[in-house]
Short mmCIF file of the C-alpha atoms (twelve columns), coordinates in Angstrom:
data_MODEL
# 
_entry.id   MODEL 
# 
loop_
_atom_site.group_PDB 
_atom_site.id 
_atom_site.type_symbol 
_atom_site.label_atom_id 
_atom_site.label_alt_id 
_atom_site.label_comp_id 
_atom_site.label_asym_id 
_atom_site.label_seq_id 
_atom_site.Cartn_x 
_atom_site.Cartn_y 
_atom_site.Cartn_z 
_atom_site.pdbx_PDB_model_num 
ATOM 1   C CA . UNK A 1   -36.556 -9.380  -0.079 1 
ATOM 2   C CA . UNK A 2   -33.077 -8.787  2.145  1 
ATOM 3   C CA . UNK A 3   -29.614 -9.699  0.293  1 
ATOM 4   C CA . UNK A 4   -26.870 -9.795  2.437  1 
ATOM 5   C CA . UNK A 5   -22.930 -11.017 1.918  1 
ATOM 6   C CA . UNK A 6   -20.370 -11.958 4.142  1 
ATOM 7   C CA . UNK A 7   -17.152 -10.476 3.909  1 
ATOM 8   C CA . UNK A 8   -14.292 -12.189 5.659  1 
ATOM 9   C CA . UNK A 9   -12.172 -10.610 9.224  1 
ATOM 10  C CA . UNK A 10  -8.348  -11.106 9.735  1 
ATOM 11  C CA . UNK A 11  -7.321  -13.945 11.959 1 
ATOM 12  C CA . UNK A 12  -4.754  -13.633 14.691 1 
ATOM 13  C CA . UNK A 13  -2.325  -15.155 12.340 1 
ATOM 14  C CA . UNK A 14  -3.035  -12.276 10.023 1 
ATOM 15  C CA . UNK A 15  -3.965  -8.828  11.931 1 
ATOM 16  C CA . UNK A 16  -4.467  -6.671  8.872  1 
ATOM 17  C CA . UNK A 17  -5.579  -6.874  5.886  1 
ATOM 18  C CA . UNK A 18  -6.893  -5.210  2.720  1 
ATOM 19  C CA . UNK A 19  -9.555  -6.739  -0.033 1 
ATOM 20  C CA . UNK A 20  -11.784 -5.803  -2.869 1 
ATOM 21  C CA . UNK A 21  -15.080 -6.199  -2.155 1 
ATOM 22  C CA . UNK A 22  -18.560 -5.868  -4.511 1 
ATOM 23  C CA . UNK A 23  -20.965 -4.489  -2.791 1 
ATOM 24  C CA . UNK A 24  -23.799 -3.735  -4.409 1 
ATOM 25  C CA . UNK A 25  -22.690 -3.869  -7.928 1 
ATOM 26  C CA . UNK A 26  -19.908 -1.495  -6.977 1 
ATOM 27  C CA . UNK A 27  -15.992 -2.295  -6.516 1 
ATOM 28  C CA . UNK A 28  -14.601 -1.064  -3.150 1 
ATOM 29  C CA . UNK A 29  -11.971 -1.456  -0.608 1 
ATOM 30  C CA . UNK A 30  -12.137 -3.117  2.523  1 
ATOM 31  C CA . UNK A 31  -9.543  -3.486  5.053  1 
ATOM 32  C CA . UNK A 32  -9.093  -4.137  8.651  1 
ATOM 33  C CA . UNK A 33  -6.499  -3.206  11.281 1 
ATOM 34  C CA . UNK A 34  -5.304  -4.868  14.851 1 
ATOM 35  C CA . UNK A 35  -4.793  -1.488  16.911 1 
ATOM 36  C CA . UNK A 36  -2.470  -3.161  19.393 1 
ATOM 37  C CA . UNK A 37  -2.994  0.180   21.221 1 
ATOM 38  C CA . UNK A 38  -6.642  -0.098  21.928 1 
ATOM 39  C CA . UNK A 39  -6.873  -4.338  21.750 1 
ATOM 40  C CA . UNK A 40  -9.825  -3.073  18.713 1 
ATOM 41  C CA . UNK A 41  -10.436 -4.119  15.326 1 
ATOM 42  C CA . UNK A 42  -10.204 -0.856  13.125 1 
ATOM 43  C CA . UNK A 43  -12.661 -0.894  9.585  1 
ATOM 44  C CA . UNK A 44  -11.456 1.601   6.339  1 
ATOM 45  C CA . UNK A 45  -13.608 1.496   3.596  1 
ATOM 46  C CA . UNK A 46  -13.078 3.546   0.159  1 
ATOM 47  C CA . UNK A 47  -14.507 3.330   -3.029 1 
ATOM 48  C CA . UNK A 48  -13.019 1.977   -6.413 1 
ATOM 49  C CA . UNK A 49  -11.541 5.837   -6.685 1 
ATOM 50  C CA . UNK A 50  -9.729  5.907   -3.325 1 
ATOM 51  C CA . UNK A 51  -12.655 8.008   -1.791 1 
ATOM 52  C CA . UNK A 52  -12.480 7.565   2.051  1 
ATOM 53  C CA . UNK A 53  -16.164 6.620   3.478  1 
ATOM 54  C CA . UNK A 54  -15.069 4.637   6.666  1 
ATOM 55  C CA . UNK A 55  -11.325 5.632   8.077  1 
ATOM 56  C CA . UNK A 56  -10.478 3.743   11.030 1 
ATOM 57  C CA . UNK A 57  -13.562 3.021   13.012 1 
ATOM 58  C CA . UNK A 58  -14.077 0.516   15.457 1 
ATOM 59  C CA . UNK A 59  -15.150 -2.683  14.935 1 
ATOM 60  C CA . UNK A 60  -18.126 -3.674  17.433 1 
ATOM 61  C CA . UNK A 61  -21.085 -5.640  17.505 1 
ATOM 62  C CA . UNK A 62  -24.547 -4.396  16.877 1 
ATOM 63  C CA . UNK A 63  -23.592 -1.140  14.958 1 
ATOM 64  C CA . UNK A 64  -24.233 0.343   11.332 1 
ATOM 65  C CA . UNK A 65  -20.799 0.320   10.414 1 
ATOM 66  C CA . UNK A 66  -22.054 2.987   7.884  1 
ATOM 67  C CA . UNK A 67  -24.560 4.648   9.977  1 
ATOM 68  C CA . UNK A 68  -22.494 8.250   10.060 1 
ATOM 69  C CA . UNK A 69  -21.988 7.983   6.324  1 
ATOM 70  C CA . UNK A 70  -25.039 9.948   4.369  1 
ATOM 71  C CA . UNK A 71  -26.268 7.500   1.957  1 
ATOM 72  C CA . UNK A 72  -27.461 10.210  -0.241 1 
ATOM 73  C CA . UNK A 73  -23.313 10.120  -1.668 1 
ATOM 74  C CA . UNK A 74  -23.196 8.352   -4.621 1 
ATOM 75  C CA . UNK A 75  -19.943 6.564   -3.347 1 
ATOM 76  C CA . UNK A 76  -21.756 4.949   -0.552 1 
ATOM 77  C CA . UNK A 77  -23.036 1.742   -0.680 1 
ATOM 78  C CA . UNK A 78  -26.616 1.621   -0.037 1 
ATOM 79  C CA . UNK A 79  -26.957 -0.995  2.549  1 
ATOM 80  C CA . UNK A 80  -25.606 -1.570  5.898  1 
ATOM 81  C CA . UNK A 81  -22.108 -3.420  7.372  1 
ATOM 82  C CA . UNK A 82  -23.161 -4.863  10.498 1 
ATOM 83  C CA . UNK A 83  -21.227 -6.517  13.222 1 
ATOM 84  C CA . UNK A 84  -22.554 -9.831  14.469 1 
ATOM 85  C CA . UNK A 85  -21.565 -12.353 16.544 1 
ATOM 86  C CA . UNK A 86  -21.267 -13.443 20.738 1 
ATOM 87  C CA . UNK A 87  -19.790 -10.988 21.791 1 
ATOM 88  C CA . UNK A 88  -16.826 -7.928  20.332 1 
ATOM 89  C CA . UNK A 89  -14.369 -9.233  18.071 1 
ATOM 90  C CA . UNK A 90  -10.619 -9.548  19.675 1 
ATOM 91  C CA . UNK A 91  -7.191  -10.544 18.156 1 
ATOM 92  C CA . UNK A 92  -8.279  -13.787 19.001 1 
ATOM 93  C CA . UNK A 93  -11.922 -14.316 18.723 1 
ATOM 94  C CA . UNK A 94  -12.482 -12.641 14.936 1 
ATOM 95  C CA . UNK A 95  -13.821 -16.508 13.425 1 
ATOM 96  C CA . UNK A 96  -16.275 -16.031 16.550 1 
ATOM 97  C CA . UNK A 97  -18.062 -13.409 14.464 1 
ATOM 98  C CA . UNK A 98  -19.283 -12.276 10.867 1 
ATOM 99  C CA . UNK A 99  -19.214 -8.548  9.553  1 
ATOM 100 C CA . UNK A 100 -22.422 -8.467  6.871  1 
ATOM 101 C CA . UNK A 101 -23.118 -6.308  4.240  1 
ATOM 102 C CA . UNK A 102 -27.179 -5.770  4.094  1 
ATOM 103 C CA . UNK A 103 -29.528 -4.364  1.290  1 
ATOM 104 C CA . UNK A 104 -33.328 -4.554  0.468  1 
ATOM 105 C CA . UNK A 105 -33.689 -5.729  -3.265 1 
ATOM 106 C CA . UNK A 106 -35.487 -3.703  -5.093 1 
# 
């Protein structure tokens, strides 16, 4: 059986922001960025510690947010943050999609 939570994007209103999230069973923390430079959502991830796993990647559909992370870390969660929705989140289009955090019960 598949679990899987949804944890909630910025608006327009609000291009940045910075949560707790339980993933897992674990405490982490989960923010993301408006890079006004690159019109992209940027994800950061860390652990309860402060231990970086995700600094600053882009935000975009159909990708393993943790995919370059080795899951054999004990810090990383051992599921997946995927991207889905119509199409690329923008400033304005971030309630047009859902970032999901996946894991096979065991």
């Amino acid at each position: 059986m598949t679990s899987f939570w949804t944890i909630p994007l910025p608006s327009s209103a609000e291009p940045s922001i910075t949560q707790s999230v339980s993933l897992s069973g674990r405490s982490y923390v989960f923010g993301i960025d408006w890079n006004s430079r690159t019109d992209r959502w940027t994800v950061h991830l860390a652990d309860q510690d402060g231990t970086q796993i995700i600094n600053g990647m882009l935000l975009g559909l159909g990708v393993d947010l943790l995919r370059t992370v080795p899951s054999t870390f004990s810090h990383v969660p051992p599921g997946v943050l995927w991207v889905g929705g119509a199409d690329d989140p923008t400033l304005e289009t971030t309630s047009a999609v859902s970032l999901f955090y996946i894991v096979e019960d065991t």
